[in-house]
N, C-alpha and C positions, 0 to 999 in steps of 0.2 A: 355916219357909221360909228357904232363905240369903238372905242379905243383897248387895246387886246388889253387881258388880264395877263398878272403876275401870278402861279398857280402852285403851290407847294400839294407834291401828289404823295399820298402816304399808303404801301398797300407791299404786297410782301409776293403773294402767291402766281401762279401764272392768269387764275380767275382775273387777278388784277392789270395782268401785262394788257389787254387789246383796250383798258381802257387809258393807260397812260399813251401807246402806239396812238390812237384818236386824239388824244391830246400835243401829242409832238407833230403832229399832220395838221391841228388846228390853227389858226390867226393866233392866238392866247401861247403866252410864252408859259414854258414846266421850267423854273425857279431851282428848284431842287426836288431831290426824290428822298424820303425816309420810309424804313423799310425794316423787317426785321437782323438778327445776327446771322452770318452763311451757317448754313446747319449739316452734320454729316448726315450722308444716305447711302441705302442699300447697304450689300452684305460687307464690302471693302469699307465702309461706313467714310469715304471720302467728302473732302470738306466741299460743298458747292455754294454759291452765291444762288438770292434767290432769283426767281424769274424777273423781278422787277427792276433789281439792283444792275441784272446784264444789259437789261435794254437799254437802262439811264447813260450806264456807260458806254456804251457804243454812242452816244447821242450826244456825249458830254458836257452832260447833267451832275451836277454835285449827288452827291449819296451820302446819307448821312445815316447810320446804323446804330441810333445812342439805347446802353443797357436802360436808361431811364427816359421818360419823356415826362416826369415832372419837378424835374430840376430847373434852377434861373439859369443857368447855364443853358439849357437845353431850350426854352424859352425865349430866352436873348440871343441864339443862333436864329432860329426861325423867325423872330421879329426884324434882323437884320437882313433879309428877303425881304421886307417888307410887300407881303402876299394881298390881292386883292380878295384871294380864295384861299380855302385848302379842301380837297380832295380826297377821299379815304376811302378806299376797298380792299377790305379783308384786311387790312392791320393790323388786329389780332387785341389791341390793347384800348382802353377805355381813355379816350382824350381827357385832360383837366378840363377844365370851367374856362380856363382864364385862355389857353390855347384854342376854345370852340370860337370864343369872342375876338381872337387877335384881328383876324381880316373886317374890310367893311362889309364883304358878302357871307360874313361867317366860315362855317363849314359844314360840307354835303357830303354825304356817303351813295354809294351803290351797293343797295342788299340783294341780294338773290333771291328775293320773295316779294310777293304783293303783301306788304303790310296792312294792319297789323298780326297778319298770319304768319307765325315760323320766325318768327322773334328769333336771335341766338344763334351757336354755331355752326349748325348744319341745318340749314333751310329746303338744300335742294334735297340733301337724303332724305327727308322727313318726308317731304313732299309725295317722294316716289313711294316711300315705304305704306304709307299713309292712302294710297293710291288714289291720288289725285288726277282731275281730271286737266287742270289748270293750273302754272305757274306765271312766275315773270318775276321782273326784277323793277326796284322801286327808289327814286332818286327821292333822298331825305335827309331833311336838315337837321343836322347832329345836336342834338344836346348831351345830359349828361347821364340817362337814363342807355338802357341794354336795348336800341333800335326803338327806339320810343318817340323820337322826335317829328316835327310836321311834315306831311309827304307833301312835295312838293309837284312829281310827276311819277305816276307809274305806268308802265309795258307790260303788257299781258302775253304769255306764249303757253301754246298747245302743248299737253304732254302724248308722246308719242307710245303705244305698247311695246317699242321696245325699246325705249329710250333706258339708258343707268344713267348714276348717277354721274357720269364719266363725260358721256354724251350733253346731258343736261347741263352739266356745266361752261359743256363749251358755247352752246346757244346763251346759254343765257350770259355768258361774258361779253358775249360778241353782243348782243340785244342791249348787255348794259352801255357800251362806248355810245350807240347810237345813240342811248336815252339821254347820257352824261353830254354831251355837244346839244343837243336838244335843249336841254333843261340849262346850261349855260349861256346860250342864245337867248332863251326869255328869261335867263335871269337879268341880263343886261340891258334887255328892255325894259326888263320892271312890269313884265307880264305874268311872269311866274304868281302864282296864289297858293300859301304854303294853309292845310288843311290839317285841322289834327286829329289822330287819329284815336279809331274811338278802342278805348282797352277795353271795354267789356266783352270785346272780340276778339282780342287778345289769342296765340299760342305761340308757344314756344317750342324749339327747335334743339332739343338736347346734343350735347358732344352723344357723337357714335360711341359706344365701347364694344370690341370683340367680341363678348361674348353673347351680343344682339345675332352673329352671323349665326348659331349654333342651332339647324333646322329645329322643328319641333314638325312632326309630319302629321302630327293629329290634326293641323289646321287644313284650312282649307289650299286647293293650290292657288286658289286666286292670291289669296295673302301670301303666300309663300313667293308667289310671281313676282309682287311688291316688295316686297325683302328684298331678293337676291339680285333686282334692278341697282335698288335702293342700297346694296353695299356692293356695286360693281364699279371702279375697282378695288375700294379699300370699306372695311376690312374683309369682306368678302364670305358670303354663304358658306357652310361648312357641315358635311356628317361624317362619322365615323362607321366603318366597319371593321371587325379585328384588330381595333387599336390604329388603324388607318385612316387617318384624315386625308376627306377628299374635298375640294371644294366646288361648288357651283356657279355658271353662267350661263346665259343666255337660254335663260326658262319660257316654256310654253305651256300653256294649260290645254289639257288633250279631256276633254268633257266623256263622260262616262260612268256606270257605277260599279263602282270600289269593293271588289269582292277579298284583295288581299288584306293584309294588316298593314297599317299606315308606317312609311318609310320602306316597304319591299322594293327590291330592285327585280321590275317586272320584265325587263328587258333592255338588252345593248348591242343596238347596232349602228350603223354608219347616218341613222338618223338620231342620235342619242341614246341617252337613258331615262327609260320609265319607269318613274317612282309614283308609288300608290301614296295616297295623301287621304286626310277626313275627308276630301272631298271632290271627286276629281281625280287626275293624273296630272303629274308635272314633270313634262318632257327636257331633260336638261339639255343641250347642244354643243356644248363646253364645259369642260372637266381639268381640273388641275387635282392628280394622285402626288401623296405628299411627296416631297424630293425631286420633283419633276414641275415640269414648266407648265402655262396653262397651254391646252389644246382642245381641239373637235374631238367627240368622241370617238368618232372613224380612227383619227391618228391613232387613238390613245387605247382603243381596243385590238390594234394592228402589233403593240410593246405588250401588252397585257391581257387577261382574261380577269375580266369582270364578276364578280361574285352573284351572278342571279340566282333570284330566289332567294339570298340571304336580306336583311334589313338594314338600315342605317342606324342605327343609335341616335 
């Protein structure tokens, strides 16, 4: 039997927490954990530690949160671990050259896509938005490129019609620990066969920006169904009526032809609201009216009266 590895795990988000948890359950000792700076949230904008940073310490696991990772200093800390591996999901930050090469087994990441598709930093939004019928997540050895390096092993997982991107994520965290123990297993054997991947197939996976939630209703609802998976729950689907932002969840497509003008609000009851689309209906099931929290439409037309007949902007 190999002898456990020394494993410096670097990853910031909760994506990343079930795969350090698989690693503290493993034979293989976690050395230390690096991770980003605690960040404030929500509207009290209070200071919290990330997902990865509480679990280390509950485990007591060193944390190390440095503003830079291409310092000697920074460097010569993690070389004095002296790591068999390092381990990297969702990090956020582009390793040096000389930090990929410290370990004898290098360094692997877990991406939340089958490479080389969805490259960058949002792989699973893309995917949904994109309306994919297929995801998964892909254990690869890091170089110095934006997810460019040899895959090593990847996990294929079904996308579900009603999965967001909220949902998807947590499958595919969970799918990723499995893959990571897996792929660490025949790394040790020396079974592992690192493959490179071909760029001409290449895509990329842009940061989400806001103003992607902002419907457009002339499309179809199928697309439209894609989206508002696709930013559920951040930043999330959004139309206006009377200067009233509403946003959208939990969309269905209700097949039909479209005799209103695209973005009418054709109807609200305790099974949603029907908005007329280029093409198609698209039944929403959850509603969040601005200043108010997200709910079922049931709730949320029991506080208010819905404007049918009028449109979304």
């Amino acid at each position: 039997m190999s002898s456990p590895l020394r494993i410096v795990f670097m990853g910031t988000p909760l994506f990343a927490q079930p795969s350090l948890q698989a690693l503290l359950a493993s034979p293989d000792q976690v050395v230390a954990v690096v991770c980003r700076a605690d960040a404030h949230q929500g509207r009290g904008r209070k200071c919290c530690a990330p997902p990865v940073k509480t679990l280390a310490e509950q485990h007591g696991i060193p944390v190390l949160q440095p503003d830079t990772i291409r310092s000697d200093d920074f460097f010569d800390t993690i070389r004095a671990f002296q790591p068999d591996l390092i381990v990297v999901i969702a990090y956020g930050r582009i390793l040096p050259s000389r930090l990929l090469r410290l370990p004898r087994f290098g360094t692997i990441n877990v991406h939340g896509s089958l490479l080389p598709k969805y490259r960058g930093a949002a792989p699973i939004q893309r995917a949904l938005i994109n309306g994919e019928a297929e995801t998964g997540v892909t254990i690869m050895q890091m170089d110095e490129g934006i997810d460019t390096g040899d895959i090593l092993l990847p996990a294929r997982l079904p996308i579900s019609k009603d999965d967001t991107s909220g949902s998807l994520a947590d499958k595919l965290a969970q799918l990723g620990s499995e893959a990571l123990l897996e792929a660490i297993a025949q790394l040790k054997e020396g079974q592992l066969q690192a493959v490179k991947q071909e760029d001409a197939q290449a895509t990329y996976a842009l940061l989400l920006e806001k103003e992607e939630g902002h419907l457009d209703w002339t499309k179809p609802a199928a697309e439209l169904h894609c989206l508002i998976r696709g930013l559920d729950p951040w930043p999330s689907a959004y139309g206006f009526i009377d200067n009233r932002r509403f946003r959208f969840f939990q969309p269905k497509v209700v097949r039909g032809e479209v005799k209103e003008e695209p973005g009418t609000l054709c109807r609200a009851d305790r099974f949603g609201v029907l908005v007329a689309t280029g093409k198609d209906y698209l039944l929403i099931r959850e509603i969040q009216p601005e200043g108010k929290k997200r709910m079922c439409v049931q709730a949320c037309i029991c506080g208010m009266k819905l404007p049918v007949g009028e449109q979304f902007s």
